[in-house]
VOGU-3710 file (C-alpha; in Angstrom, 3 decimals, decimal comma):
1> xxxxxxxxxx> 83,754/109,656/39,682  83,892/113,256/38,998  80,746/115,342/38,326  81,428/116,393/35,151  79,244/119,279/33,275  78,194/121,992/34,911  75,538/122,843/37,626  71,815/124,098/36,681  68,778/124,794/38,032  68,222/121,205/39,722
11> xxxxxxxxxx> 70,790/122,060/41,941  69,302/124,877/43,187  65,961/123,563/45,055  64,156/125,786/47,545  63,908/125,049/50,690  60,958/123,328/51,990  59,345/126,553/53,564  59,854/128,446/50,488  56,911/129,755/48,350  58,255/128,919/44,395
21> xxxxxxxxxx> 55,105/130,609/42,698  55,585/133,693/44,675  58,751/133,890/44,043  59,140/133,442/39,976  56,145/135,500/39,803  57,884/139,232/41,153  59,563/141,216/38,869  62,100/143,310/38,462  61,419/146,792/37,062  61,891/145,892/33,047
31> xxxxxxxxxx> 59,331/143,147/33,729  61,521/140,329/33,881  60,797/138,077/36,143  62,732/136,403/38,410  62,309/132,905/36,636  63,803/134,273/33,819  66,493/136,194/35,812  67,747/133,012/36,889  67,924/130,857/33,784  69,872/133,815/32,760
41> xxxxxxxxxx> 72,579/134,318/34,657  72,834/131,029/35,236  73,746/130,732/31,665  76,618/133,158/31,930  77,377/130,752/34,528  77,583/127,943/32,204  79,260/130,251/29,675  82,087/131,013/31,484  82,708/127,245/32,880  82,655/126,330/29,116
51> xxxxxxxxxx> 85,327/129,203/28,010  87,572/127,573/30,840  87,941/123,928/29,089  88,548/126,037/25,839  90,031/129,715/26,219  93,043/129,330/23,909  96,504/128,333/25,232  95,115/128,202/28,558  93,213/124,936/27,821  96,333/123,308/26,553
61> xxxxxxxxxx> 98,265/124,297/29,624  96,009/121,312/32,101  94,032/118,122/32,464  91,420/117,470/34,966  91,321/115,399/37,929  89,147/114,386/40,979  92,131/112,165/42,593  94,286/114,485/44,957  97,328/112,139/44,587  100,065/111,901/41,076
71> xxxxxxxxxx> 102,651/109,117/40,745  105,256/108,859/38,246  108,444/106,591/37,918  111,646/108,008/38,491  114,574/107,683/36,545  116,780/104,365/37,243  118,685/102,220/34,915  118,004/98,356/35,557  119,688/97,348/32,332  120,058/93,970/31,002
81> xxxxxxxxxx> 122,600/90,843/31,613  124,562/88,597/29,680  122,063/85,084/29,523  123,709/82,253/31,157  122,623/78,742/30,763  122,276/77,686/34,574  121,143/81,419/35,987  118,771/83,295/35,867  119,197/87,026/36,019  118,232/89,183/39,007
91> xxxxxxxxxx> 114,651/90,701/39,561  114,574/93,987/39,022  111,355/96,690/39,099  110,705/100,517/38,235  110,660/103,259/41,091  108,090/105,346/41,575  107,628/109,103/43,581  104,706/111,208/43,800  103,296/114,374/45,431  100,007/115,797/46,185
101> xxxxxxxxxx> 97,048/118,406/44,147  95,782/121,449/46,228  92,187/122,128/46,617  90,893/125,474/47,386  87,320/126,728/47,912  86,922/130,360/46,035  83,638/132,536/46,038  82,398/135,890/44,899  79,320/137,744/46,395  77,228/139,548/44,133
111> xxxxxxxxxx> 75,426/141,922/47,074  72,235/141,440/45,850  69,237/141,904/48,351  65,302/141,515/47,398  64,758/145,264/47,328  67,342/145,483/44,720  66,630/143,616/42,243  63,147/144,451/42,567  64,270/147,770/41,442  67,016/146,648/39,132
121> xxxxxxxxxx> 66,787/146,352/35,527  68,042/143,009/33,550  70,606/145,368/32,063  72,216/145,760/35,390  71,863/142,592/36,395  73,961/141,113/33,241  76,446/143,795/34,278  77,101/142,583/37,751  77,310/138,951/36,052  79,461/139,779/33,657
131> xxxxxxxxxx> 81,658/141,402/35,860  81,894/138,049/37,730  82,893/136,142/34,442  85,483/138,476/33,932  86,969/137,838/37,680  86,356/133,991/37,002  88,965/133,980/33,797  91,166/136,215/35,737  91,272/133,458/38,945  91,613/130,687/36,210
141> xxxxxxxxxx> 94,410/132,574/34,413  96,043/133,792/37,356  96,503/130,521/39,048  97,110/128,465/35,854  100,408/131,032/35,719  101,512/131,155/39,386  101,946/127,438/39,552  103,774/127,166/36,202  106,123/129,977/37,243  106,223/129,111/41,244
151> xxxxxxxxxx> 109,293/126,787/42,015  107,817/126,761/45,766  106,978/123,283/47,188  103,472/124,214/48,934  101,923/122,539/52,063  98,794/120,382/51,438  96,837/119,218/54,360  99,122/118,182/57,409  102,199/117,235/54,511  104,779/119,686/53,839
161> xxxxxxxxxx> 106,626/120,439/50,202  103,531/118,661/48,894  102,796/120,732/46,001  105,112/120,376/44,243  107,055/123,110/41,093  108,822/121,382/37,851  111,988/120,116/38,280  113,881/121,972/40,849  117,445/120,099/41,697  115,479/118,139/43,924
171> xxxxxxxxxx> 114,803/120,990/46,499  110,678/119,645/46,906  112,185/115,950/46,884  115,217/114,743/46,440  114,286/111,421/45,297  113,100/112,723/42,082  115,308/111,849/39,346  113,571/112,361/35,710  113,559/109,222/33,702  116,108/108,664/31,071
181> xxxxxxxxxx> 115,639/110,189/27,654  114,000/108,411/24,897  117,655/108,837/23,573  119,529/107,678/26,048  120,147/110,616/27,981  120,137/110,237/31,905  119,530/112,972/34,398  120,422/113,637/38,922  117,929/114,855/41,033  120,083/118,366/40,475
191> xxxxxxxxxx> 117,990/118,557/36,980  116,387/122,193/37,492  113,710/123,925/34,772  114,042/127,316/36,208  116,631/128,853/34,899  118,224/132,269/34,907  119,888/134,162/32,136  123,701/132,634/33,553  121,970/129,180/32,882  120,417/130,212/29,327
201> xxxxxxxxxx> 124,335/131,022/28,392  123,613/134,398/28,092  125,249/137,323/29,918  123,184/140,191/30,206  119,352/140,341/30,991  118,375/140,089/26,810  116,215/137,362/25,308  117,503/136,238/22,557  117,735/132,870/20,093  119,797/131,013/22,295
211> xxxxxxxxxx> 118,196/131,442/25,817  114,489/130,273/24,303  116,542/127,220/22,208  117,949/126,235/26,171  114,593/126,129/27,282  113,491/124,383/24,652  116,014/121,740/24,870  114,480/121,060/28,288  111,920/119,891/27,041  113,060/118,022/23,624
221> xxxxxxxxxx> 115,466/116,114/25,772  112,748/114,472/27,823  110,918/113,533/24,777  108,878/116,319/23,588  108,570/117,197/20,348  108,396/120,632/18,292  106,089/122,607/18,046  106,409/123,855/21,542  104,453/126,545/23,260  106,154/130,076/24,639
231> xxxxxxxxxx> 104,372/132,059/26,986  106,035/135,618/27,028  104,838/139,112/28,591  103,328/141,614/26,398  105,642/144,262/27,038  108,246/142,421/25,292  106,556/141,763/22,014  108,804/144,401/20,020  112,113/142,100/21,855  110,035/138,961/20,827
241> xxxxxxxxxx> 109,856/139,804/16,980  113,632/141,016/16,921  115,093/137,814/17,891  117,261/135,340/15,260  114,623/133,038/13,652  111,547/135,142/14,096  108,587/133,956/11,976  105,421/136,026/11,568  102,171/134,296/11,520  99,583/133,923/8,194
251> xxxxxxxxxx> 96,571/136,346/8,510  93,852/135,857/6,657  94,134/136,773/2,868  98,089/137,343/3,592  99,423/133,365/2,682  103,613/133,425/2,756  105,718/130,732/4,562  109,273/131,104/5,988  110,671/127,969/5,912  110,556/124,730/4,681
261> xxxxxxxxxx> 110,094/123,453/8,595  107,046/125,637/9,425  105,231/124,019/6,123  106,226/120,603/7,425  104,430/121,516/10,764  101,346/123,183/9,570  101,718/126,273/11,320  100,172/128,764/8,656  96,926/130,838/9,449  97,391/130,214/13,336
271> xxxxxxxxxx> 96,005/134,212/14,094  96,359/133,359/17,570  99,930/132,936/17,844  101,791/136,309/18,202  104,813/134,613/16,165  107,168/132,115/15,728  110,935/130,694/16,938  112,846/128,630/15,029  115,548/126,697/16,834  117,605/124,275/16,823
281> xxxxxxxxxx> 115,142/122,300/18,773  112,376/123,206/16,670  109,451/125,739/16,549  108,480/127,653/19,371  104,668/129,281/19,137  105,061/132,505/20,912  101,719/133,829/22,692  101,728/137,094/24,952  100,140/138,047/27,966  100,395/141,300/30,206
291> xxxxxxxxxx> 100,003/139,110/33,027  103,598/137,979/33,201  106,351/140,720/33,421  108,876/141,864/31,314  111,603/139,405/30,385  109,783/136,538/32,282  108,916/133,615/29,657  107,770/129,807/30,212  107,794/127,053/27,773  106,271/123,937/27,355
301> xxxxxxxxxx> 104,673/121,134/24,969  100,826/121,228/25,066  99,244/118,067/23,469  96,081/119,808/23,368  92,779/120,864/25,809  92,559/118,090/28,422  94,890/115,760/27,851  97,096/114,452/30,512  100,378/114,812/29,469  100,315/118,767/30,161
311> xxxxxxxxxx> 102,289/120,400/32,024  99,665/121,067/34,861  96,728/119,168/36,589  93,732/120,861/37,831  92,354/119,103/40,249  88,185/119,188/41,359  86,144/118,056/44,055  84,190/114,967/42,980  81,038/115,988/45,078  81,349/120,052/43,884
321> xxxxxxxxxx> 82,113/119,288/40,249  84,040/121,654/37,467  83,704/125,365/37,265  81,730/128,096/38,931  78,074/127,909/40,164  75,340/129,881/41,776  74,273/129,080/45,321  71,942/129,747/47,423  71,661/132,682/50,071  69,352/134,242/52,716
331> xxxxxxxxxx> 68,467/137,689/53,122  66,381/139,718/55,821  63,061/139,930/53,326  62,994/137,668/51,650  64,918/134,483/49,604  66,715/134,307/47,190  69,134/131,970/45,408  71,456/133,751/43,523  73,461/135,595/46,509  77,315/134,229/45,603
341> xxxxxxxxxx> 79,267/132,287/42,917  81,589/129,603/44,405  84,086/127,017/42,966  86,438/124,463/44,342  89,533/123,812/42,421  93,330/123,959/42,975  96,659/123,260/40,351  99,257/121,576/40,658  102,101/120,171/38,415  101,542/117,193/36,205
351> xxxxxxxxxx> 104,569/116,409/34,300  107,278/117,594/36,138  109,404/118,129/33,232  107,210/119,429/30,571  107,402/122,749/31,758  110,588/125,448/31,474  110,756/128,771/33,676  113,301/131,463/32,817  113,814/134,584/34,340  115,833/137,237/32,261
361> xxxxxxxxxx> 115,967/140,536/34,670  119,002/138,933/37,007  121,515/136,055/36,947  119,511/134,117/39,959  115,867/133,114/39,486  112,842/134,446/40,808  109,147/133,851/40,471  107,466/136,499/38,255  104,705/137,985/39,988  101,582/137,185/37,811
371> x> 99,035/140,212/37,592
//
C-alpha cells in the first residue's frame, strides 16, 4: 500500500540527543522562530506536491503507482467455431506482455548552516524555497516529457529494454502486438507511434491539418475518442493557429462557437487551451510549451488527473510516498532539519498506444530534446 498524502512534521523527529526547546526557541533575525520556519516551508513543501496531482495538462498526462511491474494483453485473434453436436471446440486464452517502471531517487540541497539562518530573514528563506518549488515543477515537467517523447527502451535493475517507449515496431519487444481495434482493425508488432513527417504524408518539414489528423488516427483507431490532447512547442504557436480547421478558444465575456462539433463536445470557455484542431478524427486541444522544440508535437487522449488509462505511469516508492519532502541534516554547530529536499519517483509508459510522437524538422525521427 502506497503512502499516500504528503510528509509533515511527524516525520521529521529529532534525534534522541537533540534539545527540541532550544531549538524552536532561536530565531532568526525578523524574529521568527525556527518553529515557525519549519511549518513554513514545509508548507511550500506540501504546496508544490499538491500542484503536481493538479498542474493542468500535466496531471492528465499519468496515474500513480507503487507496483514496479505493468501487464497488458497483446493482440491475438482466437475467434469462434462452427458448434458441432459431438465436439467441443478448442480451449483457447488471451496473451499477455509486460515491462517494467523506473525508480529514481532525486534531491536538492538548500546550503543552509545554523549561522545562516540565524542571520537570515523569513523573506530569504521563502526565496530559497521557492526557488526549490520552481526546480520541483521543472523535474516533474521535464521527465513527464522525456518519456512521452523518448522511443528508447531503458535498463531497469539487472533487465535490459525494460522501460519501455509507445509503440515502436517492436524494437523494445517484439512480442508486442496492440490488441485489435474496437472496430475490427488488427495491428503487427511493426505498429510504430513515432512518426516523421514521410509517415504523416507530408513532404516538407510543415505542420499542417493532415500530419496532426495521422496522429490522431493513432489513437482513434485503438479506441480513443475525440477530444484528444496536442502538446506543441511555443515557438510554433503562429504555425499552430494557421493550420486548416483552427478553432480559437472562448475567453471570458467573448462567447462565439465554430462549429456544430465543438458545441457537441463542450469545449467553450476552456482559457487554458491555446486552440483547437478539427479533424477528421475529431478535436484536437492544442496546449504549448517552450519546453519542446520547434516542430516537435505529441498527442494523446487524457481521461483526466489520475486515472489509469493515461498515457504514462508514475511510479512511487511505497515506504517514501508521493512528492517532495524535507529531511533531516547535520551541520558542524549545530542541528538542523531542513538541510535538503528529496523525492523518489520514476515514469514510465502506461498505455502503450495512447500516446503519438511526431517529429517535423527531418524525414527520420528523433527525440526532441526537452528543456
Amino acid at each position: 500500500m502506497a503512502l499516500l498524502g504528503f510528509g509533515d512534521l511527524k516525520d521529521t523527529a529529532l534525534h534522541s540527543l537533540w534539545d527540541t526547546s532550544t531549538i524552536v526557541k532561536d530565531q532568526l533575525a525578523d524574529g521568527t522562530t525556527f518553529a515557525q520556519m519549519v511549518g513554513d516551508v514545509q508548507g511550500m513543501i506540501n504546496e508544490l506536491n499538491n500542484s503536481l496531482l493538479s498542474m493542468p495538462h500535466y496531471s492528465g498526462m499519468f496515474a500513480i503507482q507503487d507496483e514496479p511491474t505493468m501487464e497488458y494483453p497483446v493482440g491475438v485473434s482466437n475467434g469462434f467455431e462452427e458448434a458441432t453436436e459431438y465436439s467441443v471446440p478448442d480451449p483457447r486464452r488471451g496473451l499477455t506482455t509486460g515491462h517494467m517502471l523506473p525508480l529514481k531517487e532525486w534531491d536538492r540541497s538548500l546550503g543552509w548552516t545554523i549561522r545562516y539562518l540565524r542571520k537570515a530573514r523569513m523573506d530569504r528563506v521563502d526565496a530559497d524555497v521557492r526557488s526549490v518549488m520552481v526546480d520541483g515543477r521543472k523535474l516533474w515537467q521535464q521527465r513527464l516529457l522525456t518519456r512521452f517523447f523518448s522511443s528508447t527502451a531503458n535498463t531497469v535493475g539487472s533487465t535490459s529494454s525494460a522501460d519501455v517507449p509507445f509503440a515502436d515496431a517492436g524494437s523494445a519487444d517484439s512480442n508486442y502486438v496492440p490488441p485489435d481495434s474496437p472496430d475490427g482493425e488488427a495491428f503487427t508488432s511493426s505498429h510504430e507511434h513515432f512518426l516523421d513527417y514521410g509517415d504523416t504524408g507530408i513532404t516538407q518539414d510543415t505542420l499542417d491539418n493532415s500530419a496532426i489528423s495521422v496522429a490522431l488516427e493513432h489513437l482513434q483507431e485503438h479506441g480513443h475518442e475525440a477530444p484528444f490532447d496536442l502538446i506543441g512547442a511555443r515557438t510554433d504557436a503562429g504555425t499552430w493557429a494557421a493550420v486548416e480547421g483552427w478553432k480559437s478558444p472562448n475567453w471570458p465575456q467573448i462567447a462565439y462557437h465554430a462549429s456544430a462539433v465543438e458545441r457537441a463536445l463542450g469545449v467553450a470557455d476552456i482559457g487554458e487551451y491555446f486552440g483547437y484542431v478539427e479533424t477528421d478524427y475529431g478535436i484536437g486541444r492544442v496546449w504549448l510549451t517552450p519546453r519542446l522544440p520547434t516542430l516537435n508535437f505529441g498527442a494523446f487522449k487524457s481521461y483526466g488527473p489520475g486515472d489509469q488509462r493515461n498515457p504514462l505511469r508514475v511510479r512511487i516508492d511505497r515506504r517514501t510516498g508521493f512528492g517532495f519532502r524535507l529531511v533531516e541534516g547535520n551541520f558542524v554547530n549545530a542541528p538542523m532539519m531542513l538541510a535538503m529536499v528529496f523525492a523518489e519517483f520514476g515514469v514510465g509508459v502506461g498505455d502503450r498506444v495512447n500516446g503519438v510522437a511526431v517529429d517535423l524538422q527531418t524525414n527520420s525521427w528523433a527525440a526532441p530534446t526537452i528543456s
